[in-house]
MARROTI-466974 format. One record per atom (N, C-alpha, C): residue number from 1; residue in three letters; x, y, z. Coordinates in pm, whole numbers, plus 50000, padded with zeros to 5 digits. Atoms other than C-alpha are relative to their C-alpha. Example, Ala and Ser with C-alpha at 12.3 -4.5 7.8 and 13.67 -1.06 7.14 Angstrom:
2
1_ala_50089_49881_50000;
1_ala_51230_49550_50780;
1_ala_50090_50120_50000;
2_ser_49918_49881_49994;
2_ser_51367_49894_50714;
2_ser_49923_50109_50073;
***
This chain:
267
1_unk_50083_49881_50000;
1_unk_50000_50000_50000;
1_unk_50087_50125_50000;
2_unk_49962_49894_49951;
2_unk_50086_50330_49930;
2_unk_50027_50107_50125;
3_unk_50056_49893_49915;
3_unk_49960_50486_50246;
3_unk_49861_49929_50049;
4_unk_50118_50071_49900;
4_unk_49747_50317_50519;
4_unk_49890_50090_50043;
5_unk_50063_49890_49939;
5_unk_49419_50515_50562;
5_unk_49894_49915_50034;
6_unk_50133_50077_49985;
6_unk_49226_50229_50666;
6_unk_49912_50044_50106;
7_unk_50045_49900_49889;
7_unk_48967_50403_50907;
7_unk_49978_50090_49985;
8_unk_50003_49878_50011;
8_unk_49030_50708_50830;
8_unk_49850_50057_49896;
9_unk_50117_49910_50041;
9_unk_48702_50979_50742;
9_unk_50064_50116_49889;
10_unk_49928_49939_50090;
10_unk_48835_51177_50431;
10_unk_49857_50120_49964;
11_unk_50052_49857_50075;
11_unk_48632_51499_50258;
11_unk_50107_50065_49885;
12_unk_49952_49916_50133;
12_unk_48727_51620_49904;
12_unk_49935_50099_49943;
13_unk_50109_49874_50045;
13_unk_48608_51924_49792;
13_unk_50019_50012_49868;
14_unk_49961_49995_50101;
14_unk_48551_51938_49398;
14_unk_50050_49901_49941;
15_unk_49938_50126_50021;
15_unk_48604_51567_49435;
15_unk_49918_49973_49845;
16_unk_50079_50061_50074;
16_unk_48328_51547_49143;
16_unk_50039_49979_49825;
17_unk_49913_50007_50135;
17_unk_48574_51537_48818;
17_unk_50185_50035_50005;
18_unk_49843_49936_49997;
18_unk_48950_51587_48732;
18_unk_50075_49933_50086;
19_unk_49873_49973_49906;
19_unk_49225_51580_48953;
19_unk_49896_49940_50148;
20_unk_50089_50073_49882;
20_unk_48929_51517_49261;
20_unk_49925_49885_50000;
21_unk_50031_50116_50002;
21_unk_48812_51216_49151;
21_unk_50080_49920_49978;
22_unk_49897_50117_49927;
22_unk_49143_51051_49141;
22_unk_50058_50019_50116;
23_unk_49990_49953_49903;
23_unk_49187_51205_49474;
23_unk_49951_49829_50094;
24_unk_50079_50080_49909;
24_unk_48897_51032_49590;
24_unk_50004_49852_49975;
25_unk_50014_50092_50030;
25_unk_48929_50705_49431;
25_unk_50176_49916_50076;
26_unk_49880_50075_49962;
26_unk_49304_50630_49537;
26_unk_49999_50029_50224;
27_unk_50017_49994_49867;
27_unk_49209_50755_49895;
27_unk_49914_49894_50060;
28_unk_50078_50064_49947;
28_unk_48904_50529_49899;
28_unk_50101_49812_49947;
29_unk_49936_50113_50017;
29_unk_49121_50234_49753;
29_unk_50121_49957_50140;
30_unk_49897_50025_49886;
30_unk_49397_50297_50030;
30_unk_49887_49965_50102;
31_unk_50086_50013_49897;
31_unk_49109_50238_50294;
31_unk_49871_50096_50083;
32_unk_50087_49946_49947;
32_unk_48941_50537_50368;
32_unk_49884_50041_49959;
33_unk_50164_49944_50062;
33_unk_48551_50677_50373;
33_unk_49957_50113_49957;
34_unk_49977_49907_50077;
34_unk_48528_50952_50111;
34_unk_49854_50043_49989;
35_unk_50080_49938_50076;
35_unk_48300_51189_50083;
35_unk_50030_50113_49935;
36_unk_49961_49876_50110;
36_unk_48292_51395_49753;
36_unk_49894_50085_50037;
37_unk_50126_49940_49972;
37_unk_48151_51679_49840;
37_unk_50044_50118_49862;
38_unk_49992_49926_50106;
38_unk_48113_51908_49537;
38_unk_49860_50085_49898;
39_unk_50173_49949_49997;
39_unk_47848_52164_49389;
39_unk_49901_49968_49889;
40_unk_50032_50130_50129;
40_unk_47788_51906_49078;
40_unk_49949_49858_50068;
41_unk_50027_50052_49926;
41_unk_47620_51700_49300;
41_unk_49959_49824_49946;
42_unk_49997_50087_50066;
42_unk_47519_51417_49015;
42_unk_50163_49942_50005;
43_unk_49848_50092_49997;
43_unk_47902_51381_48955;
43_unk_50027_49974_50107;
44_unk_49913_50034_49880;
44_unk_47988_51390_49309;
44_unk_49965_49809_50021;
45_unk_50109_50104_49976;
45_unk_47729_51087_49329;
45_unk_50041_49871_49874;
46_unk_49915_50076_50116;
46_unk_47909_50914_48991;
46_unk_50094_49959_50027;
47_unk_49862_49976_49951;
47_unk_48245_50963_49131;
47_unk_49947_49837_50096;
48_unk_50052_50091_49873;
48_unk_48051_50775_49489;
48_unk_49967_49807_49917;
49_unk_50082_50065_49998;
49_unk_47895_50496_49271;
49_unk_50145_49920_49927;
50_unk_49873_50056_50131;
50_unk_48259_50382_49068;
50_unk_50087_49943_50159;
51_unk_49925_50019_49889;
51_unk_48450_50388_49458;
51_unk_50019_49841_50049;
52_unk_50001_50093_49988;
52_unk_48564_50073_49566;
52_unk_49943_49991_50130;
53_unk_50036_50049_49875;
53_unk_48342_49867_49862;
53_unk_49927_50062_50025;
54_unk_50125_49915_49936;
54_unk_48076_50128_49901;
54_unk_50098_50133_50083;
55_unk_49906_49944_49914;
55_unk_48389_50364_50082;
55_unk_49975_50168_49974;
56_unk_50051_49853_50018;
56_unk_48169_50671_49969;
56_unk_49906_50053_50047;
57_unk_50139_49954_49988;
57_unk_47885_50935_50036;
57_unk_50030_50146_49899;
58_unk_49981_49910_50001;
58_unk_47842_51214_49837;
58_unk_49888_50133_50027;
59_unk_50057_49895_49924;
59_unk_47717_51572_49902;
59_unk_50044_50144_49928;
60_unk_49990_49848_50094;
60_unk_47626_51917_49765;
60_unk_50082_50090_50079;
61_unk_49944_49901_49891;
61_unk_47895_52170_49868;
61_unk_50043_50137_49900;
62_unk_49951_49859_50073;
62_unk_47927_52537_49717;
62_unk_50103_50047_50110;
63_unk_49904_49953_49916;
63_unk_48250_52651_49876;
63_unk_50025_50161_49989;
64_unk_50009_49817_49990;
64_unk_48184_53026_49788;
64_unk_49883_50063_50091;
65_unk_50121_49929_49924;
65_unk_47903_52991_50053;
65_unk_50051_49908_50117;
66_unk_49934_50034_49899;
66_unk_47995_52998_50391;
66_unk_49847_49891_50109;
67_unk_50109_50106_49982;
67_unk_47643_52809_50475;
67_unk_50034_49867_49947;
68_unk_50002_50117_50072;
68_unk_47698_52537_50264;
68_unk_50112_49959_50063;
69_unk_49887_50061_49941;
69_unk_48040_52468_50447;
69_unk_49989_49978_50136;
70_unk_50065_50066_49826;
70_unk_47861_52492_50794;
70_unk_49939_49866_50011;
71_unk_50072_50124_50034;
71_unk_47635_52256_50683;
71_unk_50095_49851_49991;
72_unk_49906_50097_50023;
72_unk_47863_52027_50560;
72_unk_50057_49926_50118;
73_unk_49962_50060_49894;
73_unk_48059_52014_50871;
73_unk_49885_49945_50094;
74_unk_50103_50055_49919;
74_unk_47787_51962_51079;
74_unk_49949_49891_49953;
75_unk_50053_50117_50011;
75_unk_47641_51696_50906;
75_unk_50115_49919_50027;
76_unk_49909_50159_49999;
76_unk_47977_51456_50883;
76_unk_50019_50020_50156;
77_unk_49995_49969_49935;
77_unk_48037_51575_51264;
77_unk_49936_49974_50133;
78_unk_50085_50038_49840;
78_unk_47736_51513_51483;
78_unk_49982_49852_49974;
79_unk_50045_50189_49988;
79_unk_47629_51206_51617;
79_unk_50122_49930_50035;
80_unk_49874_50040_50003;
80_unk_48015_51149_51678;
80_unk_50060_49946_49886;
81_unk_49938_50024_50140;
81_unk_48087_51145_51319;
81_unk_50127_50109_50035;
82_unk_49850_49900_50009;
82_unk_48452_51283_51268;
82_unk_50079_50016_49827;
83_unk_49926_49946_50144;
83_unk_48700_51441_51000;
83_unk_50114_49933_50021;
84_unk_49848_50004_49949;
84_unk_49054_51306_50989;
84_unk_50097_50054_49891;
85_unk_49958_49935_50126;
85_unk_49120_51447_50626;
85_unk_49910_50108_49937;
86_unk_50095_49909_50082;
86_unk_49023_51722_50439;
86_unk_50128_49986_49915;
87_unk_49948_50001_50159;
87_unk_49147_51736_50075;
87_unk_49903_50122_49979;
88_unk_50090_49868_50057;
88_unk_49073_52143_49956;
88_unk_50049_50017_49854;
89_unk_49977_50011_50141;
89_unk_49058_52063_49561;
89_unk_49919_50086_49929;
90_unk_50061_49912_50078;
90_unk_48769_52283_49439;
90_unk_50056_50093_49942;
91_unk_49967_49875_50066;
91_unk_48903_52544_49218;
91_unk_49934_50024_49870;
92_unk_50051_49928_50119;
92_unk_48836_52740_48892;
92_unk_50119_50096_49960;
93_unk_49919_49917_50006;
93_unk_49023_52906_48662;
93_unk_49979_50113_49979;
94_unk_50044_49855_49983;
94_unk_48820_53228_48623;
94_unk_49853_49983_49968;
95_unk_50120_49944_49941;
95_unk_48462_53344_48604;
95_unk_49963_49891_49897;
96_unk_50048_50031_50101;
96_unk_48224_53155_48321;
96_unk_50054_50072_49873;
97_unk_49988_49929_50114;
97_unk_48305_53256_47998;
97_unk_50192_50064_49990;
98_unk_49889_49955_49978;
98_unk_48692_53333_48062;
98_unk_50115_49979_49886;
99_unk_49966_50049_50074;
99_unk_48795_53099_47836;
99_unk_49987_50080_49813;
100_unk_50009_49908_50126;
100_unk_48662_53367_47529;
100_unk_50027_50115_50009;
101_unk_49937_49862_50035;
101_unk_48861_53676_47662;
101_unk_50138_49973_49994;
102_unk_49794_49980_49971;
102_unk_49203_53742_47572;
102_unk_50061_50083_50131;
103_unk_49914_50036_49875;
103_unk_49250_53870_47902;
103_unk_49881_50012_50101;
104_unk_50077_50061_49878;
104_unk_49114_53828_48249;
104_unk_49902_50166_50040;
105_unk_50053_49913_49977;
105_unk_48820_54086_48403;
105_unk_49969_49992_50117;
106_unk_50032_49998_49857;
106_unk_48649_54183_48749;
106_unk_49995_49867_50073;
107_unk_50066_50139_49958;
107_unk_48465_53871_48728;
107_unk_50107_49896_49987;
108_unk_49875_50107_49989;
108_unk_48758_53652_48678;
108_unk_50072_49959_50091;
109_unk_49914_50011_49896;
109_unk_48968_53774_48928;
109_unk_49860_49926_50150;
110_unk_50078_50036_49876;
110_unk_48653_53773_49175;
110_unk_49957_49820_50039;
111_unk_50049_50196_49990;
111_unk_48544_53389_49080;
111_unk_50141_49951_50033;
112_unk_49863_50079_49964;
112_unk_48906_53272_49140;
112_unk_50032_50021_50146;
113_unk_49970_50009_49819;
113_unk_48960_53398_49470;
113_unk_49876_49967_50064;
114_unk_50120_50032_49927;
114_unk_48590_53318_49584;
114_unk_50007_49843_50061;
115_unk_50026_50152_49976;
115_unk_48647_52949_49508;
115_unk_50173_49965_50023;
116_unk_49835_50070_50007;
116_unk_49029_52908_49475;
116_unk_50115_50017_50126;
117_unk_49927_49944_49894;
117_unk_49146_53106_49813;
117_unk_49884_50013_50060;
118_unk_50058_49992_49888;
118_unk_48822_53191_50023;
118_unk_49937_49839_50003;
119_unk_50056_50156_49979;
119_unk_48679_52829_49950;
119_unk_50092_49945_50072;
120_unk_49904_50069_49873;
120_unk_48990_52676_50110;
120_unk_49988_50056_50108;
121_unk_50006_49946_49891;
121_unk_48990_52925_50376;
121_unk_49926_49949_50050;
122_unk_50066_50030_49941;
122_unk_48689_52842_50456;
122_unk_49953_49876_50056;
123_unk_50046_50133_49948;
123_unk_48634_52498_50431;
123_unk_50109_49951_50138;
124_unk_49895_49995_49890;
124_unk_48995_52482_50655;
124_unk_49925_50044_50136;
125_unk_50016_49951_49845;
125_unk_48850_52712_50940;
125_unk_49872_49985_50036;
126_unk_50207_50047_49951;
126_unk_48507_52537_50934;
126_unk_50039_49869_50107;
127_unk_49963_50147_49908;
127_unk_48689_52167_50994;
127_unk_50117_50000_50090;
128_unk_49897_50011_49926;
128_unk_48992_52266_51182;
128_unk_49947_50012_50177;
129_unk_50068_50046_49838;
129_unk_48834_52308_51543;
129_unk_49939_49875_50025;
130_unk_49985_50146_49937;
130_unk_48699_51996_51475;
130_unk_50079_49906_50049;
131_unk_49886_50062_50041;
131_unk_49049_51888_51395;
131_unk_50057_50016_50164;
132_unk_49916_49986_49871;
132_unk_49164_52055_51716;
132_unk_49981_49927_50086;
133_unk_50082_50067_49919;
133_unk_48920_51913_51953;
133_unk_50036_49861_50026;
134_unk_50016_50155_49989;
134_unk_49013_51553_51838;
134_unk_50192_50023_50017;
135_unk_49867_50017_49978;
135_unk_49385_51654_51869;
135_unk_50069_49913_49840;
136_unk_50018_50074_50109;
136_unk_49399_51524_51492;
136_unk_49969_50050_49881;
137_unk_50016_49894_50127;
137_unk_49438_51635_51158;
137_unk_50059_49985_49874;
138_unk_49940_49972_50090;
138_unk_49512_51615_50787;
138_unk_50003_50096_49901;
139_unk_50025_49949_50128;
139_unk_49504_51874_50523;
139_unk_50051_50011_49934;
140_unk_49918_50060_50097;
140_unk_49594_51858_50193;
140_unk_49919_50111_49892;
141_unk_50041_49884_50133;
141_unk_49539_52205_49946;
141_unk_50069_49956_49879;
142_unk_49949_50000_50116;
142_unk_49572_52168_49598;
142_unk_50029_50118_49920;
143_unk_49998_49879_50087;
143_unk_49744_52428_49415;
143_unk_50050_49979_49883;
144_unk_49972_49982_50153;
144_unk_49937_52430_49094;
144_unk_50134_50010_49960;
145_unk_49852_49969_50052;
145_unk_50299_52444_48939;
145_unk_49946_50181_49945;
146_unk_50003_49868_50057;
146_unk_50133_52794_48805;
146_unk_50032_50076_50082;
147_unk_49957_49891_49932;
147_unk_50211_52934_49120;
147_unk_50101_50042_50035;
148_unk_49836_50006_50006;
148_unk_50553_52907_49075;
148_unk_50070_50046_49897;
149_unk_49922_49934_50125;
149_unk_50585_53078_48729;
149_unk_49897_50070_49923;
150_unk_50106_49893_50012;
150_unk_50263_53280_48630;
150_unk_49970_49966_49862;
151_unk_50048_49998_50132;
151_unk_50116_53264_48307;
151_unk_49889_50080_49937;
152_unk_50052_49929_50032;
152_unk_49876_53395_48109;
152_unk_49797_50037_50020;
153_unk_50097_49974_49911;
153_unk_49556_53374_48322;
153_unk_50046_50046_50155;
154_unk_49929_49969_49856;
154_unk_49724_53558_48631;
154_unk_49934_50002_50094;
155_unk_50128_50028_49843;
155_unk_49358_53541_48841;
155_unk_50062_49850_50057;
156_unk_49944_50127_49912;
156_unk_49467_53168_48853;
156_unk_50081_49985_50060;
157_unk_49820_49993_49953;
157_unk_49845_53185_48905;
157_unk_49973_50095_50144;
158_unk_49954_49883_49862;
158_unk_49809_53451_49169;
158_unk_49911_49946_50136;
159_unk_50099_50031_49911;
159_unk_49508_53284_49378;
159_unk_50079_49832_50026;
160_unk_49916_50061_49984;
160_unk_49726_52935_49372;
160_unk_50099_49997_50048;
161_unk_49894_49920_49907;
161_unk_50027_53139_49479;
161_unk_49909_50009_50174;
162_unk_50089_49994_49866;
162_unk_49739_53214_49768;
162_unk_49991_49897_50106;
163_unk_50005_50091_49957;
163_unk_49691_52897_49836;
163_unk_50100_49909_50074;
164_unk_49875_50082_49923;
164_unk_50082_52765_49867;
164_unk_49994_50104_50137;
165_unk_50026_49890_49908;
165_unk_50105_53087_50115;
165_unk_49903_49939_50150;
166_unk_50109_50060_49863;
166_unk_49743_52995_50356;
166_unk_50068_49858_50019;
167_unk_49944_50114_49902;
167_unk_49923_52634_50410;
167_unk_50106_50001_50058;
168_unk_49789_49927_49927;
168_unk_50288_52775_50538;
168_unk_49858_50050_50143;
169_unk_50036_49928_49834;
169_unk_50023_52995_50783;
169_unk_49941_49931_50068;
170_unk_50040_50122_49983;
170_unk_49824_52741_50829;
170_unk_50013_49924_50064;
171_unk_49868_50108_49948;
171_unk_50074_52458_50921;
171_unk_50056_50028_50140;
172_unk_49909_49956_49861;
172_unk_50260_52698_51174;
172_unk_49871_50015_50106;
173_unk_50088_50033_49938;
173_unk_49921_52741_51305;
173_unk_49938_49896_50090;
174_unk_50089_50144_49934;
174_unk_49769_52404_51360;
174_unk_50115_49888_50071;
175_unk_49862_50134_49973;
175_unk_50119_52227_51422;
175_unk_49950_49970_50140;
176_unk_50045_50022_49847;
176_unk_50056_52265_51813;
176_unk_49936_49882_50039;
177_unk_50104_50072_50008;
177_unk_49730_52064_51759;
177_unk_50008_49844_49976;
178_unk_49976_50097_50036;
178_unk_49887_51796_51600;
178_unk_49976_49968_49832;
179_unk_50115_49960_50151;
179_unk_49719_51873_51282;
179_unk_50094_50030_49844;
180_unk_49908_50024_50085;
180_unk_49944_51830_50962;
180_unk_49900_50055_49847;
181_unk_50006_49967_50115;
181_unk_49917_52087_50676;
181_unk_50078_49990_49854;
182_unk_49870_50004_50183;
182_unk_50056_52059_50302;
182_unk_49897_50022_49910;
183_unk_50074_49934_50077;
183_unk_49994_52174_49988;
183_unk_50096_49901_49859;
184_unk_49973_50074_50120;
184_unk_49982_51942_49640;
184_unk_50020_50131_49872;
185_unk_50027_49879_50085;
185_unk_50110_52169_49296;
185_unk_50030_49889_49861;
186_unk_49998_50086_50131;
186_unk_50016_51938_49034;
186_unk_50009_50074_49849;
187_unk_49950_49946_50157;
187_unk_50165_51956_48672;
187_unk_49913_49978_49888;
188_unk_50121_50001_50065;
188_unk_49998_51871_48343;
188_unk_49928_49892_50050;
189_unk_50157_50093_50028;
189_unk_49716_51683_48368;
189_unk_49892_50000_49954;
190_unk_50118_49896_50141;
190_unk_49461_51656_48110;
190_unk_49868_49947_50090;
191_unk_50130_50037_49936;
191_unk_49152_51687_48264;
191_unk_49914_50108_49899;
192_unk_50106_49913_50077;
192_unk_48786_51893_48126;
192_unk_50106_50167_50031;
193_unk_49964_49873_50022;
193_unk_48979_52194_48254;
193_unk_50122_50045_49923;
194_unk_49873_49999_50051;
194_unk_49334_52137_48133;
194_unk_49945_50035_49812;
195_unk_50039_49970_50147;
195_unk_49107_52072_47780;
195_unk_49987_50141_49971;
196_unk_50073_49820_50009;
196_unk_48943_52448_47824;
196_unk_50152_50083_49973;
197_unk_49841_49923_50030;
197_unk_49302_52605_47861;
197_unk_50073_49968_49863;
198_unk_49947_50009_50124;
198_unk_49460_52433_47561;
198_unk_49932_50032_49892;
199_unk_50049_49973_50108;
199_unk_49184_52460_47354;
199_unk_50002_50166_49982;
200_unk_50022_49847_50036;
200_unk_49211_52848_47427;
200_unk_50100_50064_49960;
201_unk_49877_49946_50036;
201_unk_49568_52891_47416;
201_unk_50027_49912_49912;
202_unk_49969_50128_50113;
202_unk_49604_52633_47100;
202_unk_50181_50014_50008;
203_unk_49903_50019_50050;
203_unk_49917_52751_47039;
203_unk_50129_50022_50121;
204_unk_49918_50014_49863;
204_unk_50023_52734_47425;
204_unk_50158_49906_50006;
205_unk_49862_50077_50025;
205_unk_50408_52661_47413;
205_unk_50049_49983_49861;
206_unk_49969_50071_50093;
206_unk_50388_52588_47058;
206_unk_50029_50084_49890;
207_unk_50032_49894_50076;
207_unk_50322_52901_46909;
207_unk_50071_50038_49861;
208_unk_49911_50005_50100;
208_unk_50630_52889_46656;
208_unk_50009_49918_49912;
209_unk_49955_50112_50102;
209_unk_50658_52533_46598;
209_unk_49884_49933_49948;
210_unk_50129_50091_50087;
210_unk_50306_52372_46552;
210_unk_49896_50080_50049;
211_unk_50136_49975_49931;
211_unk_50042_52628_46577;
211_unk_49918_49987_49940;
212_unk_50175_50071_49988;
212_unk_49738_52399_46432;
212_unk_49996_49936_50052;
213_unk_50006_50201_49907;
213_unk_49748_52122_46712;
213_unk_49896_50112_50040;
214_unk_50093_49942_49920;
214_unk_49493_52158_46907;
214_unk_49926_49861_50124;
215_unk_50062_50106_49943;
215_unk_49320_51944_47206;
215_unk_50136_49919_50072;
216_unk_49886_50071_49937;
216_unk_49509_51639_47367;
216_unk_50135_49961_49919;
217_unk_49902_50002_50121;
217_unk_49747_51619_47011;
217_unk_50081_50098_50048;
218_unk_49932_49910_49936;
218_unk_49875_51976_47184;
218_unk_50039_49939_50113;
219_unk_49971_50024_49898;
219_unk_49874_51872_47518;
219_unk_50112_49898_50009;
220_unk_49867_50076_50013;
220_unk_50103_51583_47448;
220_unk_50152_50066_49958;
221_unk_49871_49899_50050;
221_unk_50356_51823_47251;
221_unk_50005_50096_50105;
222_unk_50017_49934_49901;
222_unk_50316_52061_47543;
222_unk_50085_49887_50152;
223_unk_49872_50069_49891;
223_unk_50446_51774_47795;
223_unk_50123_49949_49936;
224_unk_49838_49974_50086;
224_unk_50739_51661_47532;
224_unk_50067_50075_50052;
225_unk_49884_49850_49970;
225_unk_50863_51985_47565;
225_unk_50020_50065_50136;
226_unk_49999_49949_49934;
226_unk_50809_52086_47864;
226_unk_50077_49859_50158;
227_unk_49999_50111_49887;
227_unk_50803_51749_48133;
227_unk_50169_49883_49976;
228_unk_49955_50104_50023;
228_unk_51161_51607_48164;
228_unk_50038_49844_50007;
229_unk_49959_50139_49955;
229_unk_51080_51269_48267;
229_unk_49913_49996_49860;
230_unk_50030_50055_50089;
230_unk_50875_51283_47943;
230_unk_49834_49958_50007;
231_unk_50121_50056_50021;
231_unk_50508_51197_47998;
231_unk_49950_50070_50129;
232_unk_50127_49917_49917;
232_unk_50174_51338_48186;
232_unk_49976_49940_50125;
233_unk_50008_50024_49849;
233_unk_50082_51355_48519;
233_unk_49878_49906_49985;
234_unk_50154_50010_50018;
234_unk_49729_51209_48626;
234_unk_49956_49998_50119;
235_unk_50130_49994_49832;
235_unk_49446_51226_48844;
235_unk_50032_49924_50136;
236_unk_49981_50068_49874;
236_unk_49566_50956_49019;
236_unk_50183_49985_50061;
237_unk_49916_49885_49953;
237_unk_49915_51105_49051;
237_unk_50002_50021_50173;
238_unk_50020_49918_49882;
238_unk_49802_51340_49261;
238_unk_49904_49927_50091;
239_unk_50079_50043_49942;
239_unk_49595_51135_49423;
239_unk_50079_49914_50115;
240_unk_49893_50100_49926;
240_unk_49877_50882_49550;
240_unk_50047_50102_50077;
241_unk_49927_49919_49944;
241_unk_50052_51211_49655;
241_unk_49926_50056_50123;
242_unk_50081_49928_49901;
242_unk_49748_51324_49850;
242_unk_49974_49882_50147;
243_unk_50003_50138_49905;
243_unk_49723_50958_50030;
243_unk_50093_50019_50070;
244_unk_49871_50003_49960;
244_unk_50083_50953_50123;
244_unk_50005_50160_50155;
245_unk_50038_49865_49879;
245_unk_50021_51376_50295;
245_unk_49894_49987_50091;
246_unk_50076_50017_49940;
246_unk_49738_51242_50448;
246_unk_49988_49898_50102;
247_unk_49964_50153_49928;
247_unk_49870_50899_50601;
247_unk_50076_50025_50153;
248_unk_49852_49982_49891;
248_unk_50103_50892_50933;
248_unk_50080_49992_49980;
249_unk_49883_49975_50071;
249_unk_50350_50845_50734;
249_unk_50072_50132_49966;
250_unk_49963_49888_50022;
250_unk_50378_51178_50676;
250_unk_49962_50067_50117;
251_unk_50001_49949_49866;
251_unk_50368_51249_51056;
251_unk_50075_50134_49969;
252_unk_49880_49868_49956;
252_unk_50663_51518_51051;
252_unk_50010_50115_49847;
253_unk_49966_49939_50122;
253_unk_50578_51663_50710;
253_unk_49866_50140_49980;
254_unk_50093_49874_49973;
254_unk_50394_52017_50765;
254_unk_50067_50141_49945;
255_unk_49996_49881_50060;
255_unk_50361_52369_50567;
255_unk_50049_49962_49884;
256_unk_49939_50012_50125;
256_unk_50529_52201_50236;
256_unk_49884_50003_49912;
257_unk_50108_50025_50103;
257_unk_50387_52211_49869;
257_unk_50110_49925_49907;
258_unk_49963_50115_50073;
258_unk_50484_51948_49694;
258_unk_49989_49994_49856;
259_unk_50010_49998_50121;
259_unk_50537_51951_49347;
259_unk_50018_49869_49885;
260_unk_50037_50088_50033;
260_unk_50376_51673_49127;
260_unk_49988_49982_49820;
261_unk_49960_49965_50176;
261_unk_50544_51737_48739;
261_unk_50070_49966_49984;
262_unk_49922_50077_50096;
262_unk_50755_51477_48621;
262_unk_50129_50101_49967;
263_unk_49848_49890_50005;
263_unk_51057_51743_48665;
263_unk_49996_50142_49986;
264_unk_49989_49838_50089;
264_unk_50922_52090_48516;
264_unk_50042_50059_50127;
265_unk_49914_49891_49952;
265_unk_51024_52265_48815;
265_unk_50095_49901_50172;
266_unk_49887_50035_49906;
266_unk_51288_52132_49099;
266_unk_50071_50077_50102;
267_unk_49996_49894_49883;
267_unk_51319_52286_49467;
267_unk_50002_49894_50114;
***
């Protein structure tokens, strides 16, 4: 086994596609009981119905509403229900429609930090007193290799940057508690959103040498060039990586962000 979480009560936020549903699937394979909570509430419930052993529930969660994250806790919570993981994966890379401006607007910046920096915040300082209480704790933010070299949606890059940042304060925070923060900065991975980006920047990286690719035909020439071990990340990747930050195994491993790209950047 990668990472013993047999027992363990997990929460993924945004578990309901991408990058959060191999989250949730390699967490619920290592042993633990996953709920996707996400505001796609069919997928979260798709995601739940694929999980191995029944090791799911899922659940509607808008993380730009600080109700919907009360809720949340409270339901997994009473009755002597407990947390022992949180996984904060929900993000976005800018408002609806972002994908058809050449550059970013109010609404861009505002939808990125709503869901990409106050959604973690919040879901963090909803379940962390639970966390305290039990003397017990994993979290596990997902941010991005973008926050480490900026590009050309800077609402994302800069709200990701946010994110490595709140788990450093975070970490020094909850350490006391016992409570073990880190932060995942996964590389390519083709997921529905990774598609949206390439298909907008077609000629992302390529711009000189092949600009009619388009789709996962780009995205492959895009890791070529870029990934030097040579080939794409995936969902379940980051998912192993999130098991491993979430296990006891990674007792003594707090405030890091971990970088999950086959080489592109090295620190």
């Amino acid at each position: 086994m990668i990472a013993d979480l047999t027992g363990k009560v997990a929460v993924v936020t945004g578990g309901a596609s991408g990058i959060g549903a191999g989250i949730c699937t390699v967490l619920a394979e290592q042993g633990a009981f996953v709920t996707v909570a996400d505001i796609d509430l069919r997928g979260a419930e798709k995601v739940v119905s694929e999980l191995p052993d029944g090791r799911g529930s899922a659940m509607r969660l808008d993380v730009t509403d600080q109700g919907s994250v009360d809720d949340m806790v409270r339901a997994l919570t009473r009755d002597g229900g407990r947390i022992d993981i949180l996984v904060n994966n929900a993000g976005v890379i800018g408002a609806p429609g972002w994908w058809e401006r050449d550059r970013g607007n109010d609404d861009d910046w505002q939808r990125a930090f709503e869901v990409n920096v106050r959604g973690v915040v919040r879901c963090s300082e909803a379940v962390s007193p639970h966390m305290i209480e039990r003397g017990y704790g994993k979290q596990v933010n997902i941010a991005s290799i973008a926050a480490r070299r900026g590009g050309e949606e800077p609402y994302y890059c800069v709200t990701k940057a946010a994110v490595m940042n709140w788990t450093q304060s975070s970490a020094a925070a909850l350490a006391r508690h016992g409570i073990n923060v880190n932060a995942i900065c996964p590389g390519l991975v083709w997921t529905p959103m990774t598609s949206a980006l390439v298909d907008r920047r077609a000629n992302f990286a390529l711009a000189q040498s092949e600009p009619g690719m388009r789709g996962k035909e780009a995205f492959d020439a895009i890791v070529d060039s870029w990934v030097p071990m040579g080939r794409e990340q995936t969902a379940r990747d980051i998912g192993k990586a999130a098991a491993f930050l979430a296990s006891d195994d990674a007792q003594n491993i707090t405030g890091q962000a971990v970088n999950v790209d086959g080489g592109i950047y090295m620190n």
